[in-house]
N, C-alpha and C positions, 0 to 999 in steps of 0.2 A: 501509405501510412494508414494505421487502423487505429480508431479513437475508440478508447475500452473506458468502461464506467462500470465502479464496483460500489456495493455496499457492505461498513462492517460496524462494529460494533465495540464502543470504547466502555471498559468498567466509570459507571456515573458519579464514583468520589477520585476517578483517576485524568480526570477530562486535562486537568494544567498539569500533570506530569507526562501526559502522551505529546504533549506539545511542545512541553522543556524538551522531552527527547528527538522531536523532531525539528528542534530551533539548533539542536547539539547534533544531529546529525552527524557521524562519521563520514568521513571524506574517502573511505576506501568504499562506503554504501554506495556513496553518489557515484565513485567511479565504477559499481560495477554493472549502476544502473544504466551509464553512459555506455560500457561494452557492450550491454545486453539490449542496447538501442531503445532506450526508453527518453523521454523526451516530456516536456509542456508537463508535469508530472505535480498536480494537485490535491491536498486531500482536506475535503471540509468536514466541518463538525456541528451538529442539529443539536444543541445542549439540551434540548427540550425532551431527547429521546437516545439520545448518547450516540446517535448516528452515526459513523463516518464515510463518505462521500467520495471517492478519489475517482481520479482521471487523470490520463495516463494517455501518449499518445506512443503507438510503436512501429519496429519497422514488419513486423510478422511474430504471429503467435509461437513460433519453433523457439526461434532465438528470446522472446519472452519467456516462456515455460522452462528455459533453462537456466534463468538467474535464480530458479528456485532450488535448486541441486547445489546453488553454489556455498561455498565456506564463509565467507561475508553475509550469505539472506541469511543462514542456516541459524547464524552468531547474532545477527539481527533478531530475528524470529522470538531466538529466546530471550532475548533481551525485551522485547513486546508481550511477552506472554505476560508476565504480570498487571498489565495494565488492559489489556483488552480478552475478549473471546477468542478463543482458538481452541484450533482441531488437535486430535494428539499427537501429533506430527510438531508440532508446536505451528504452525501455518495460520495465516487468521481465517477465522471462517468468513468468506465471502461470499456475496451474492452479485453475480454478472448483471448488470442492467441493458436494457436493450433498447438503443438506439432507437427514436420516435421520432426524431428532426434535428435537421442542422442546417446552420446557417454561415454561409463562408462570408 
């Protein structure tokens, strides 16, 4: 199992509609996050700096890096684009964090 920590970035009059969207969550999203073996999958918010925080635990980067190809992230994707930063891919822009400790 590989525990991934990213950081991204929510527009700061869009903070309780990134949220509505992810309380509404599509149920074909979460399934296809289950396919793509993703797990323990949380994402915080810093309101002080429009942060977002997520954590994500998976079975290997391969089978991650492919839920992004898929037709459900793709329709996601843009459904997010208006409320956060992203790439022109519509993808959010990310920053990978790097593991400094953990505690089982």
């Amino acid at each position: 199992m590989i525990r991934k920590a990213f950081k991204m970035k929510v527009y700061p009059d869009k903070h309780e509609e990134y949220q509505k969207r992810h309380r509404e969550i599509w149920p074909e999203m979460i399934e296809a996050l289950h396919k793509h073996k993703a797990r323990n999958y949380s994402i915080f918010l810093d309101e002080g700096t429009s942060t977002l925080f997520g954590y994500v635990e998976i079975e290997d980067e391969v089978t991650w890096n492919m839920l992004a190809a898929s037709d459900i992230n793709q329709r996601w994707w843009a459904y997010m684009e208006s409320v956060m930063e992203t790439n022109s891919d519509k993808s959010p822009v990310t920053e990978d964090l790097k593991e400094v400790f953990h505690m089982a």
